[in-house]
Every structure is written in C-alpha cells, then in structure tokens.
C-alpha positions in Angstrom: 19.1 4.0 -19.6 16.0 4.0 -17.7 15.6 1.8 -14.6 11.7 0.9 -14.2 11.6 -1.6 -11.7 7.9 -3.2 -10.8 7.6 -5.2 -7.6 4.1 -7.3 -6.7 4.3 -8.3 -2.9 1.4 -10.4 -2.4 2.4 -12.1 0.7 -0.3 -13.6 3.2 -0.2 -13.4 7.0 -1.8 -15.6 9.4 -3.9 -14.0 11.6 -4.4 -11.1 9.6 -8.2 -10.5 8.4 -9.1 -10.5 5.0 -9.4 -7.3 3.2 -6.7 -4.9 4.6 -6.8 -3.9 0.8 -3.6 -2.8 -1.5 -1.3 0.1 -1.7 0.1 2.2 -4.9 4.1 2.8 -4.2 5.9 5.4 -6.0 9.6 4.8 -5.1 12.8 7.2 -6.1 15.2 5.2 -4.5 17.4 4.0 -6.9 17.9 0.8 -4.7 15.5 -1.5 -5.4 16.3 -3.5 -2.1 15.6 -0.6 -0.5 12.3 0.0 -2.1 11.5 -3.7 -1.7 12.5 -3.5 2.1 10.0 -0.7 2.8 7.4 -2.5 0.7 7.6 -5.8 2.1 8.0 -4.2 5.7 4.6 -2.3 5.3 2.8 -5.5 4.2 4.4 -7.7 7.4 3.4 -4.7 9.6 -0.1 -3.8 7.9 -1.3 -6.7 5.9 -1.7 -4.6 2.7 -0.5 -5.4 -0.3 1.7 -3.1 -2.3 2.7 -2.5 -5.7 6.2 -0.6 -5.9 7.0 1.2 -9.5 10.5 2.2 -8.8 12.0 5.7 -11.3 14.2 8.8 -10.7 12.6 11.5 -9.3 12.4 13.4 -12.2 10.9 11.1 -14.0 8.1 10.0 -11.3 7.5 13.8 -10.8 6.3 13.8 -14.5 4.6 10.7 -14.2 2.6 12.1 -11.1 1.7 15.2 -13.0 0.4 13.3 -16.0 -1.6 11.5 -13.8 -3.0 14.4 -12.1 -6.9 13.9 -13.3 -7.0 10.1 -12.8 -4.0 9.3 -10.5 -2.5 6.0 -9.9 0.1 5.9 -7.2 -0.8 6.4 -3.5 2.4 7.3 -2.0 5.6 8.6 -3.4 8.4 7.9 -1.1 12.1 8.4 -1.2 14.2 11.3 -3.7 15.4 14.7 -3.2 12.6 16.9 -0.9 13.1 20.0 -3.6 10.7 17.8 -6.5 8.2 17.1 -3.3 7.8 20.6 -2.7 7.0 21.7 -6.2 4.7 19.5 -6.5 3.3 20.3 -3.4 2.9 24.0 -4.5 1.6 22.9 -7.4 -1.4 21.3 -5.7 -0.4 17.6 -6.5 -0.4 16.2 -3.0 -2.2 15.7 -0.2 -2.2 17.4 3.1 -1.7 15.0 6.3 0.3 15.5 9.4 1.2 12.8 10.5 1.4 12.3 14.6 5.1 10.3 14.4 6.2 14.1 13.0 7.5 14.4 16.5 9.8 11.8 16.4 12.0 13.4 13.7 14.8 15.8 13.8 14.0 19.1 13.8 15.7 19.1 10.0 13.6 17.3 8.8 10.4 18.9 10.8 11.0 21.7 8.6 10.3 19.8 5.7 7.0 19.2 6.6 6.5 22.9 7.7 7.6 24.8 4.6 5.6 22.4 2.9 2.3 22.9 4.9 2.5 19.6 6.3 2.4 17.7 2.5 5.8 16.7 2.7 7.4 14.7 5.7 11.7 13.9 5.6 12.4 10.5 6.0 16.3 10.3 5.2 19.5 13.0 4.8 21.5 12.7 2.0 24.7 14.8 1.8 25.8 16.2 -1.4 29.3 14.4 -2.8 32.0 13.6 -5.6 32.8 10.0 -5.7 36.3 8.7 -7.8 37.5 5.3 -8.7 41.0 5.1 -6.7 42.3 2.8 -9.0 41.7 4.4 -12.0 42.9 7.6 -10.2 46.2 6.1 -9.7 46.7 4.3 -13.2 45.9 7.7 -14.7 48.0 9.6 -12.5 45.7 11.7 -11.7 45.5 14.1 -9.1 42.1 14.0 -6.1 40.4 16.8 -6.5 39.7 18.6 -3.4 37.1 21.2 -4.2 34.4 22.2 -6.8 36.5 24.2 -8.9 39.4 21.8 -8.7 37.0 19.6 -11.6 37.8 22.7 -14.4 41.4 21.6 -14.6 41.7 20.0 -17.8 43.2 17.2 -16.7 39.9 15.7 -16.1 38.6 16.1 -19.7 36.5 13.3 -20.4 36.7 12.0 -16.6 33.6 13.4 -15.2 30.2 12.0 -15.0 27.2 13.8 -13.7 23.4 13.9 -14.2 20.6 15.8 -15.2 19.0 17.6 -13.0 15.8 17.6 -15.5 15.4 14.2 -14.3 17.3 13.9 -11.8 16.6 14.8 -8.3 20.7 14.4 -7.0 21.6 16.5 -10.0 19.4 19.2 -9.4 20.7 19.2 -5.8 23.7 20.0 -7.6 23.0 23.0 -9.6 20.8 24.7 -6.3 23.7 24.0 -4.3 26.5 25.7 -6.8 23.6 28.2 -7.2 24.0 28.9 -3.7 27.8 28.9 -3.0 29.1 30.6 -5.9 26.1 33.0 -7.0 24.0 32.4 -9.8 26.2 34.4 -12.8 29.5 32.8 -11.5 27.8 28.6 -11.1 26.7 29.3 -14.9 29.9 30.2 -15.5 31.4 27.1 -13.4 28.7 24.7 -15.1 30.0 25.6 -18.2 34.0 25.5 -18.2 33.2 22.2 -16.3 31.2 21.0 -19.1 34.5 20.5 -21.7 35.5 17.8 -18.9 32.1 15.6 -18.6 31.5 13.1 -20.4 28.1 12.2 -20.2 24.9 13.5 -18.4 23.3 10.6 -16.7 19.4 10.4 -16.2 19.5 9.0 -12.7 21.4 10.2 -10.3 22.8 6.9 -9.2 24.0 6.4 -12.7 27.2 8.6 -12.4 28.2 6.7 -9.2 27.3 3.4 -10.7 29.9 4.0 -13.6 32.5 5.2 -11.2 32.4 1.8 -9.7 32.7 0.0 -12.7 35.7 1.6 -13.1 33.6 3.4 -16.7 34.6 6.9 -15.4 37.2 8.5 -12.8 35.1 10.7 -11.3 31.2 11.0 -10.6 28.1 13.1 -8.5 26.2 11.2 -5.9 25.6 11.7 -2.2 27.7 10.5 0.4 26.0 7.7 1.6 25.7 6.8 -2.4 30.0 6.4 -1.8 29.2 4.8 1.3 27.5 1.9 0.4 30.2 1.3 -2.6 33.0 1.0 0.1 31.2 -1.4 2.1 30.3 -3.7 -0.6 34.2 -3.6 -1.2 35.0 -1.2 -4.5 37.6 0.4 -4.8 36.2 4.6 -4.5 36.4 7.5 -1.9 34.5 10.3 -1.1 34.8 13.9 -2.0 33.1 17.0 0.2 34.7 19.9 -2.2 36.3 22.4 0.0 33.7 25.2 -0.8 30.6 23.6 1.2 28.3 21.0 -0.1 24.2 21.5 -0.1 22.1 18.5 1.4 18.6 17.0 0.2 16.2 15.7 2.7 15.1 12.6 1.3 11.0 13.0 1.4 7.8 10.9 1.3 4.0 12.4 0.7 0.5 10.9 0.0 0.0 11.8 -3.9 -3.5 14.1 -4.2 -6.5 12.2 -4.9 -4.9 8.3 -4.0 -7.3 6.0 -4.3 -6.2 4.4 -1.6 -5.7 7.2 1.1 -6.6 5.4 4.5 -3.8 3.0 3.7 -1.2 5.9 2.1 -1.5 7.5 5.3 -1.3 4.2 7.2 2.4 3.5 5.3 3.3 7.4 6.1 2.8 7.1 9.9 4.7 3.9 9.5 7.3 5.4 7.3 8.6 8.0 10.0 9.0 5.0 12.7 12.2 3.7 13.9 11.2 0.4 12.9 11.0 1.6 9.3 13.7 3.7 8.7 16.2 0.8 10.4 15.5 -1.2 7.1 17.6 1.3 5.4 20.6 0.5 7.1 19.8 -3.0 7.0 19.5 -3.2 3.1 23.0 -1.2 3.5 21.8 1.9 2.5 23.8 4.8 4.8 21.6 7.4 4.0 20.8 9.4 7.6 17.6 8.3 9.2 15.1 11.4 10.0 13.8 9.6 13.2 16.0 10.4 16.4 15.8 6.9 17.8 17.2 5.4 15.5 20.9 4.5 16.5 24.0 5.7 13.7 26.3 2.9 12.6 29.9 4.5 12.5 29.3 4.1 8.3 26.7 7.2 8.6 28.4 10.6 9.2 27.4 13.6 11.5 26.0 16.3 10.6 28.0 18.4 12.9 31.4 17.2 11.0 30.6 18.5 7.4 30.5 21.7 6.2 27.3 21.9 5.0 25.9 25.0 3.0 22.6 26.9 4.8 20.4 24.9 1.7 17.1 27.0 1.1 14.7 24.2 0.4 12.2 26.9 0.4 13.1 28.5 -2.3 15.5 26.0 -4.1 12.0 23.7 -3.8 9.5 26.1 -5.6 7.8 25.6 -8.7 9.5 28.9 -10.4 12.7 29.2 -9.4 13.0 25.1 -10.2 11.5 25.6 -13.4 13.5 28.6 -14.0 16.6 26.9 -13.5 15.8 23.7 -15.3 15.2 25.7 -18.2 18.5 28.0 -17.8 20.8 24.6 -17.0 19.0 23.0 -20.3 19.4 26.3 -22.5 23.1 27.3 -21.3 24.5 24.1 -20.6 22.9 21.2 -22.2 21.7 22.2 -25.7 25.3 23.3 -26.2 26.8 20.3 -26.1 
C-alpha cells in the first residue's frame, strides 16, 4: 500500500520577523519522524514554514515529472541519489552549489560533481538482507550468507523485496546485481530467485517492515533499515551477501522552477550542516551522515569494514540505462509472474 504522509508545521517563534514565508518538502524517507525532524528543524532554525508530502522515491520522481510545467514542491530530500540524477539529466532540477559542500566526505562530494552540482549527498545507506531470527529458527531454516544462497528452494515463498519501478532501495538492488554478476547472469539470478518471493513491495521499507512483523523470513532494505529494527528491540539481523553489496548515497536537490527558491536553497545549506544531519540519529535513524563532523554512534558502521562494490552512480543514475533497465526488470521479471 501507499504511504502518503502530509505534515503542516506552522509553528511560531518569538523574535523571529514576520514573513520568512513557507517551504514545499518533498521527502523519500520512509520515516516520517525523520521527515518531520528535518521539517520542524528548518522552521526552529529559519522561521519558515514547511509543508512535508512524504512518498517513495519512485513515486515522488513521477510526481515531480508531472509537475514539470507548473511545479509544486521546493525541495526534494532524502532517497536513493540514482532517481536524483535522472532527473537531474533530465533537466528537472535546479543548479546550486552550495558553500557547506565542503564539509562533506569526499563520497558524497561526488554526488554533487557527477551531477553538476544539482544533486548534494546527505546520508549513506548500505545495501542489505534483513531476516526475522525467530521465524528463522521455527522454520529451521538455514541464514543465508550470500546473494545466490536466496535460489535455494528452501526459501520459496520466504522472500520479500520491492520494485525498483518505484522503489528507489529496490533499484539499488538490481544496479548492484547488475554490477557484481554481469548483466546476462543478474537476469538470470532475478529470475530463479523469483520462484522464492513472495511479493514485490512498492516501498522499499515495506519488505523490512514485514520482516519485522514476523509476515516474511526474509527481506531487502539497507543496513541501517536492520539497524534501527534491532534498536527498537525486534527480533532480526543483518545480511552483507558474501559477493559485495552496492551503496546509495542518500540525496537532496532544489526541484527546477520552485516557487520558493531563496528558501529551497536556504533548507539545502542547512541540510548539509552537522546540526541537521545529527537529527537523524536522534529520530534513530542509523543511516551514515555525509557531513564529517558529525560524530558515529557504535550503531552506524564504517565504511572501511564492508565490502562494498565500486557503485557507478554515474551510469547506474542515467536516464537510459535506468530506463532501460526498469523496462528489462518489468518485461523479464515482473510481467511473468
């Protein structure tokens, strides 16, 4: 099901002046706490008021393209950088380099300079498998340890993932096994895995979401998504498979022709401070800040200690080869089902 989640902050401030004026938010977060944090942490900071609509990326990609001629949103913050950068090539945002750029790692630096400074990275997110330990061990069945591990047929009917048409984590997914295995042989993978899924969710929080309601043994999500379910207290674990795991750099960018602009690009040099990406971690949201002064909890992994996969946003982020894709996954995978 679709989340749409509207939030109206309209919260005054003494001593701020009249007239600081309001701000569009388009947030792919799938934590609303998270999009309310950075809302209600812009207006304390700035005295604007903002007006959060909170999708998947997918979906508030479409949304921003069907807007194109009379847009609504200001700023679209939060989801996978690859949907950022197609619609950056396609001409949907604005350009603005922002002087906090500086403060970031040099990760997500790059963002904004494949993107030609219309993109900026404002968290990491680390591709992952999350399972339900109890059902697990009630089923008896065994932890898979890497990508092709999920084919075994033991899992038929265990799996939950999402679609990458509309989801952001999922298409991180199928450019990542794009990647490792070669195009040919992931097809091949995507399908012998598909006799073991159970569903394609829209978002991609949803698979993780029914792995820790115990719906499903065994879901995609990002790391910190498995994170933040062990700290609340369920009962899952994390999965890097063995053959490397691609990584999305969470993104933010002023959406072309805002009606608002002075204030979009007041909540993106805002957006890459410390101050603002701490709320993340406060709301319990272990995603990596982008901003190097921002001191790691031990719940927030290194970098250095995964095996990541050399991820070409460049490529894996333009408008043909995502579209190309999309329509291959959606042809080859889905429409067989």
């Amino acid at each position: 099901m679709t989340r749409v989640i509207v939030l109206l902050c309209w919260l005054p401030f003494a001593g701020m002046a009249a007239g600081q004026g309001t701000l569009a938010m388009y947030c792919s977060s799938p934590s609303a706490a998270w999009c309310q944090g950075m809302a209600i942490g812009f207006e304390k900071t700035s005295g604007v008021k903002v007006r959060v609509t909170q999708k998947a990326t997918g979906e508030l990609f479409a949304q921003i393209k069907a807007e194109a001629a009379n847009p609504k949103g200001d700023i679209w913050w939060a989801g996978p950088g690859d949907a950022f950068l197609q619609a950056a090539e396609e001409g949907l945002l604005e350009t603005y380099r922002s002087p906090n750029l500086d403060q970031l790692y040099d990760w997500a630096k790059r963002e904004a300079e494949v993107s030609k400074y219309r993109v900026a990275g404002v968290y990491g997110g680390i591709l992952a498998l999350g399972y339900n330990t109890e059902i697990i061990d009630k089923k008896k069945l065994p932890v898979p340890q890497c990508w092709k591990d999920l084919t075994n047929p033991v899992y038929k009917g265990e799996v939950m993932l999402s679609n990458p048409n509309s989801s952001g984590t999922a298409y991180l997914m199928l450019a990542s096994l794009v990647q490792i295995f070669g195009e040919e042989e992931a097809f091949r993978y995507m399908r012998a895995l598909d006799a073991n899924v159970n569903q394609y969710a829209r978002s991609g929080i949803g698979p993780m979401t029914a792995v820790t309601r115990g719906e499903t043994a065994i879901g995609s999500t990002v790391l910190h998504g498995v994170v933040n379910e062990i700290v609340r207290g369920f009962p899952v674990k994390a999965i890097l498979p063995c053959e490397g795991v691609g990584y999305e750099v969470g993104s933010m960018a002023i959406i072309k022709g805002a009606r608002n602009l002075d204030n979009a690009k007041q909540f993106f040099d805002w957006a890459l401070t410390s101050d603002a990406q701490k709320i993340g971690l406060e709301v319990k949201e272990f995603a990596i800040p982008t901003n190097r002064n921002v001191i790691l909890p031990p719940q927030v992994p290194k970098l250095t200690d995964l095996k990541l996969i050399e991820y070409d946003s460049a490529k894996y982020g333009s408008s043909s080869e995502r579209k190309r894709l999309l329509e291959r996954w959606e042809r080859d995978i889905n429409a067989r089902r």
